[in-house]
Backbone as CSV, one residue per row, in Angstrom:
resi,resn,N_x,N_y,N_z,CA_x,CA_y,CA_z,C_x,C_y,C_z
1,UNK,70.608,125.751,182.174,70.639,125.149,180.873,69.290,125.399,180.194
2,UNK,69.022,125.881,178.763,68.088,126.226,178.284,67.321,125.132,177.723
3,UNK,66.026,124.721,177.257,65.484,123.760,176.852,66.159,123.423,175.627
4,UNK,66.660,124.266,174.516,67.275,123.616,173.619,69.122,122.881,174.115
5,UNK,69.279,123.540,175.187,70.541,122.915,175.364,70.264,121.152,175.529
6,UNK,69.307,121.340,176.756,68.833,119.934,177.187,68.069,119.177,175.899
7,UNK,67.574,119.314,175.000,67.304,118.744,173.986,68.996,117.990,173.162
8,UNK,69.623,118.836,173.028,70.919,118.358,172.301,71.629,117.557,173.051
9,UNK,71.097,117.396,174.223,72.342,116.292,175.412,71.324,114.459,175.279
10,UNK,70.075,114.358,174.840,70.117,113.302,174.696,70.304,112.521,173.731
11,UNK,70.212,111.518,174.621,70.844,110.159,173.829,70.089,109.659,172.668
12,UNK,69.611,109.382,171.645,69.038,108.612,170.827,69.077,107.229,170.842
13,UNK,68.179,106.721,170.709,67.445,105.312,171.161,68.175,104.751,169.573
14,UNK,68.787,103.422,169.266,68.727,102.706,168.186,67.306,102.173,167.478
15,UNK,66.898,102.091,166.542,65.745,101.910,165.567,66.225,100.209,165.781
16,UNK,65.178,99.235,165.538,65.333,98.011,165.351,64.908,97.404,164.307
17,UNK,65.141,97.450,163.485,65.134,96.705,161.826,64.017,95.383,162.020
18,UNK,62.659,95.911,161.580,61.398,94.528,161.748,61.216,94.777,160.442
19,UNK,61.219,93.924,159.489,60.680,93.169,158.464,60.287,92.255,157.979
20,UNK,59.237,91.947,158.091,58.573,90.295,158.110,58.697,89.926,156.624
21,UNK,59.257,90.349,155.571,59.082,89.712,154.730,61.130,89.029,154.765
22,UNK,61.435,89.457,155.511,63.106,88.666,155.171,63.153,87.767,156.407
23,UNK,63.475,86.653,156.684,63.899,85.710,157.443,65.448,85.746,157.639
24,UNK,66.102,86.196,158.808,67.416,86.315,159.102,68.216,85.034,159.154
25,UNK,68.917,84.420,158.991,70.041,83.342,159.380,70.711,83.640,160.940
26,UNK,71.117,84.997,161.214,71.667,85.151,162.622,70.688,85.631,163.607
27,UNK,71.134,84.667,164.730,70.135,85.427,165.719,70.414,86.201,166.453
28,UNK,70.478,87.498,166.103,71.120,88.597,166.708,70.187,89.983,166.403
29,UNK,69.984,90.867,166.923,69.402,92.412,166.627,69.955,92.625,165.042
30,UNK,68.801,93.407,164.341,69.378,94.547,163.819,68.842,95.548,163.457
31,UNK,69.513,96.441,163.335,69.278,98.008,163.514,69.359,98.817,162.553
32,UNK,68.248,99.969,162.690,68.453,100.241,161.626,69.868,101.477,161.264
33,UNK,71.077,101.722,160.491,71.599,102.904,161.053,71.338,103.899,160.271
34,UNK,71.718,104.707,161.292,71.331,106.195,160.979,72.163,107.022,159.965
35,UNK,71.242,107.797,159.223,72.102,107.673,157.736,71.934,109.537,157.241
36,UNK,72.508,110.671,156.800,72.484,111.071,156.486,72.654,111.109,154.870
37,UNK,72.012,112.328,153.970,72.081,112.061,152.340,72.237,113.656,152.167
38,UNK,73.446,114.038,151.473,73.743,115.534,150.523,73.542,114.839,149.397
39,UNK,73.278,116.229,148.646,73.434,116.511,147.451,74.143,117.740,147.066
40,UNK,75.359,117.476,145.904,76.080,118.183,145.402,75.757,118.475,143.953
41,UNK,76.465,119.349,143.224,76.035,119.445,141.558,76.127,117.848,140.735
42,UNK,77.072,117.600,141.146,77.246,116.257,140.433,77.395,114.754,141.514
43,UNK,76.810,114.938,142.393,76.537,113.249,143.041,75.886,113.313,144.421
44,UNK,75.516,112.410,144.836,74.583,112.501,145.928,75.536,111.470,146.936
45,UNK,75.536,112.239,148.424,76.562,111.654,149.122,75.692,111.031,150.499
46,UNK,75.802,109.613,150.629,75.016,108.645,152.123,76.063,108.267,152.829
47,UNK,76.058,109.162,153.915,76.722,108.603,155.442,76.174,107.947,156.076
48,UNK,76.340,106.641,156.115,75.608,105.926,157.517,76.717,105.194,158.666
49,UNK,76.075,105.514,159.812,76.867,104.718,161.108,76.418,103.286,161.182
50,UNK,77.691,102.785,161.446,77.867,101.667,161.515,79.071,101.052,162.046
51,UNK,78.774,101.717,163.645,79.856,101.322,164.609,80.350,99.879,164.599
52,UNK,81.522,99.510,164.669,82.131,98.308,164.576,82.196,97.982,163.726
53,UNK,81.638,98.444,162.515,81.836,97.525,161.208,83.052,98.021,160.356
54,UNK,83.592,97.047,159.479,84.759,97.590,159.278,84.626,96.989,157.396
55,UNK,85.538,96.934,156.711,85.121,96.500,155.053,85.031,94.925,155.296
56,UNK,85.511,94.685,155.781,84.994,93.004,155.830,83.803,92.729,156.624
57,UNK,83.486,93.551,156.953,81.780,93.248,157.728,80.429,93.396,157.148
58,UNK,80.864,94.756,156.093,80.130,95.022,155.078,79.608,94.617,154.052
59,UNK,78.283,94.159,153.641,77.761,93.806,152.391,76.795,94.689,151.981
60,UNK,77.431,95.111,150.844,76.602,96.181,150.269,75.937,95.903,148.757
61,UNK,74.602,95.808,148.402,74.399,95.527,146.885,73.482,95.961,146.355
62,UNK,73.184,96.156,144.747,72.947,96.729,144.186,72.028,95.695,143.646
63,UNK,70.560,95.773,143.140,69.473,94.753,142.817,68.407,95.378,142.303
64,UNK,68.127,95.641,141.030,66.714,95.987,140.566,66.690,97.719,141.472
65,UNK,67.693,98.545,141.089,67.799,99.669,141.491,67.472,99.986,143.152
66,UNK,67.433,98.806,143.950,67.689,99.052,145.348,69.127,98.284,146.061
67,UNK,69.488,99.916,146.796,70.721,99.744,147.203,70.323,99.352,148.548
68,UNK,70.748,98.127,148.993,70.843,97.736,150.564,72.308,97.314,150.841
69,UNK,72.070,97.863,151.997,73.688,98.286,153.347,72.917,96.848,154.455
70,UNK,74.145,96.238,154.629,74.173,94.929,155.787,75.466,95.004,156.009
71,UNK,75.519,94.815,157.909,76.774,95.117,158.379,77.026,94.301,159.469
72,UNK,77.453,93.503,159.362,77.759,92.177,160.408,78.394,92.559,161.425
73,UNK,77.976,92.940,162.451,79.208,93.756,163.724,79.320,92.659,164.731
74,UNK,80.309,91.883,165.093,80.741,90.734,166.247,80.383,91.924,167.627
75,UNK,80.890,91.419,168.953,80.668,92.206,169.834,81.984,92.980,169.895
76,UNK,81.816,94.104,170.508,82.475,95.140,170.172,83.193,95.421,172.191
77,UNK,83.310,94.718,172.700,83.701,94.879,174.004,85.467,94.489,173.854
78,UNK,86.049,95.358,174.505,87.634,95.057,174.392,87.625,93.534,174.822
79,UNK,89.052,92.957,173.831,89.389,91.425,175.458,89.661,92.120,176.822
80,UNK,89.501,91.222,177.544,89.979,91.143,179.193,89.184,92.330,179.881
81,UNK,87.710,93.135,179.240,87.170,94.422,180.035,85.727,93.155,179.997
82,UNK,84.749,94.152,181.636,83.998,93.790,181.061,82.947,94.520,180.665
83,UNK,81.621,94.883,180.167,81.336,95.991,180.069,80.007,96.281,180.905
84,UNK,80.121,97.513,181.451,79.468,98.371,182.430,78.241,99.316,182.071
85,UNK,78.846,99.498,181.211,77.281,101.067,180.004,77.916,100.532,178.821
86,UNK,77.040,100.951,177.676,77.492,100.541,176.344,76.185,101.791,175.956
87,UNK,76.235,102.432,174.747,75.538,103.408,174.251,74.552,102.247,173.020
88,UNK,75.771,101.447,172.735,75.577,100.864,171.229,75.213,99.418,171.779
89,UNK,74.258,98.476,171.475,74.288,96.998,171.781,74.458,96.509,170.555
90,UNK,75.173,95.418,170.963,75.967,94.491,169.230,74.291,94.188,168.608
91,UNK,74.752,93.987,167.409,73.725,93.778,166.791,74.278,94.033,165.299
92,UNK,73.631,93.363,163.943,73.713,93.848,162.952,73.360,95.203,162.938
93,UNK,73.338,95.587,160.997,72.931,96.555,160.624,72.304,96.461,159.081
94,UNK,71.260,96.727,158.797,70.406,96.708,157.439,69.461,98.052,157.092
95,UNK,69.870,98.339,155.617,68.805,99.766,155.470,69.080,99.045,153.810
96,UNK,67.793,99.886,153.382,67.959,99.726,151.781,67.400,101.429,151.008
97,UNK,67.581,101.218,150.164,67.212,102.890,149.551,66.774,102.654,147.645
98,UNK,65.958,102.866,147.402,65.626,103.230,146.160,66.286,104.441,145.299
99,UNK,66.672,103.688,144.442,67.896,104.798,143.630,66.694,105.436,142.105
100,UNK,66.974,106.457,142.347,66.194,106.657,141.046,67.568,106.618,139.899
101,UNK,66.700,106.744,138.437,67.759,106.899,137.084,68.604,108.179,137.705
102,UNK,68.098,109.102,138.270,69.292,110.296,138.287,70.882,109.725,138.946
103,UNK,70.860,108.384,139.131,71.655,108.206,140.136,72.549,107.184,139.018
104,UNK,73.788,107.245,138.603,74.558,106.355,137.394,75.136,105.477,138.033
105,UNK,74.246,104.295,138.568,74.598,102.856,139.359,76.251,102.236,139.413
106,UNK,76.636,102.254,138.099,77.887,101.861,137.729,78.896,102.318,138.459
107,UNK,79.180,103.805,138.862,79.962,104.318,139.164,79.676,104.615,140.764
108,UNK,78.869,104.016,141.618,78.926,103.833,142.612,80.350,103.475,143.771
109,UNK,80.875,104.596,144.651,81.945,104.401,145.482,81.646,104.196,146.688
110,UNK,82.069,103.326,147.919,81.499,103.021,148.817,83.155,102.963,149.845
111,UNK,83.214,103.543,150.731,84.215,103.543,151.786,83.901,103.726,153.258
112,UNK,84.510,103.145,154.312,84.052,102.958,155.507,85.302,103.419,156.510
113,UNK,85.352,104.026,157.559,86.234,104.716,158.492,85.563,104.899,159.938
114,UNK,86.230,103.869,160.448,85.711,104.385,162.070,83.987,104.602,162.012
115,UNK,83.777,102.991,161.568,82.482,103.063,161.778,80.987,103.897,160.843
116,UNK,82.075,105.206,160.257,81.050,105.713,159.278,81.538,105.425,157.674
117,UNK,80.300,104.394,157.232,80.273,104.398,155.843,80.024,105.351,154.901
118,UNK,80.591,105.741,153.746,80.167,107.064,153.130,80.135,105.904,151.465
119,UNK,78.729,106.310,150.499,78.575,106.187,149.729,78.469,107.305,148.894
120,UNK,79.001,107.078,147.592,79.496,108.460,146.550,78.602,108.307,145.528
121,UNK,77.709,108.478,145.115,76.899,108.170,144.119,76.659,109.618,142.786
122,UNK,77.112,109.030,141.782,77.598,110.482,140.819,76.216,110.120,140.074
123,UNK,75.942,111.357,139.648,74.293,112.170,138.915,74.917,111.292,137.688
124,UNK,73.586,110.414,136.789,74.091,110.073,135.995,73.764,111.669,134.893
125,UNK,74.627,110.984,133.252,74.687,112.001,132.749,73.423,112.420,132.074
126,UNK,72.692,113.850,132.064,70.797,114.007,131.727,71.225,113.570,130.233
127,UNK,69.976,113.246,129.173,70.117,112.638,128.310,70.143,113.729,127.145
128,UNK,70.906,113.856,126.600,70.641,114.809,125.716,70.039,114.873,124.414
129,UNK,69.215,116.224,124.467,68.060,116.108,122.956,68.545,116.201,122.139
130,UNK,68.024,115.539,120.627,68.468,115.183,119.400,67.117,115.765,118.751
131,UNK,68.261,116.250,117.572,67.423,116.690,116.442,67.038,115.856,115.455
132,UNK,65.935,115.469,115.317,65.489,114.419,114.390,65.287,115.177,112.864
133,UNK,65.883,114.747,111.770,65.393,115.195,110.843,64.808,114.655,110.076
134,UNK,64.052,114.966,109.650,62.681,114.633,109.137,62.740,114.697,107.377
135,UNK,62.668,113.790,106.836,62.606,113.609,104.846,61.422,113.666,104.163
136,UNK,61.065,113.608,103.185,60.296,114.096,102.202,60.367,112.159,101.992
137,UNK,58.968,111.553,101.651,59.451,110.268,101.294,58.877,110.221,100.122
């Protein structure tokens, strides 16, 4: 096995969400998830994982142009198993992101599947120049 093979076989460690300026209500982990961002001609696309969470777990909002993702995940162990290895430990999930103007807030789409959330965020429209005309007063 070549060193890059063995590079692609490990595991990644979960990030743990420390922010001293928010005081949590649950006492539980949270993490930060891991989030990919495209860009297309017309919108900018955020995948983030967020195993176990499903649309009712999700709180997602929009505040003074920062978008923050919170994802309430219960424990995720079948009934009647018990569990042996786990990759993932229960825990929330919190990230936030600064939206610039290129980004048209309003039209923000947000959908979740098997854990990966995908946010749709369309280019708002550039502003277009005007010809001022100018009078004799």
């Amino acid at each position: 096995m070549t060193k890059k093979e063995e590079k692609s076989l490990e595991i990644p460690k979960q990030e743990i969400a420390e922010n001293e300026e928010m005081e949590r209500t649950r006492d539980r982990r949270c993490y930060i998830p891991r989030t990919d961002i495209y860009e297309t001609n017309d919108e900018i696309v955020l995948i983030a994982d967020v195993p176990g969470a499903d649309d009712k777990a999700l709180d997602i909002s929009l505040e003074k142009g920062v978008l923050t993702i919170n994802a309430y995940v219960d424990d995720m162990a079948p009934e009647g198993f018990n569990r042996v290895y786990s990759e993932y430990e229960s825990g929330d999930y919190r990230r936030s992101f600064k939206l610039s103007d290129e980004i048209d807030q309003s039209k923000i789409k947000a959908t979740v599947n098997n854990g990966e959330l995908r946010l749709q965020m369309p280019k708002a429209e550039p502003a277009k120049a005007k010809k001022i005309q100018v009078k004799a007063a």
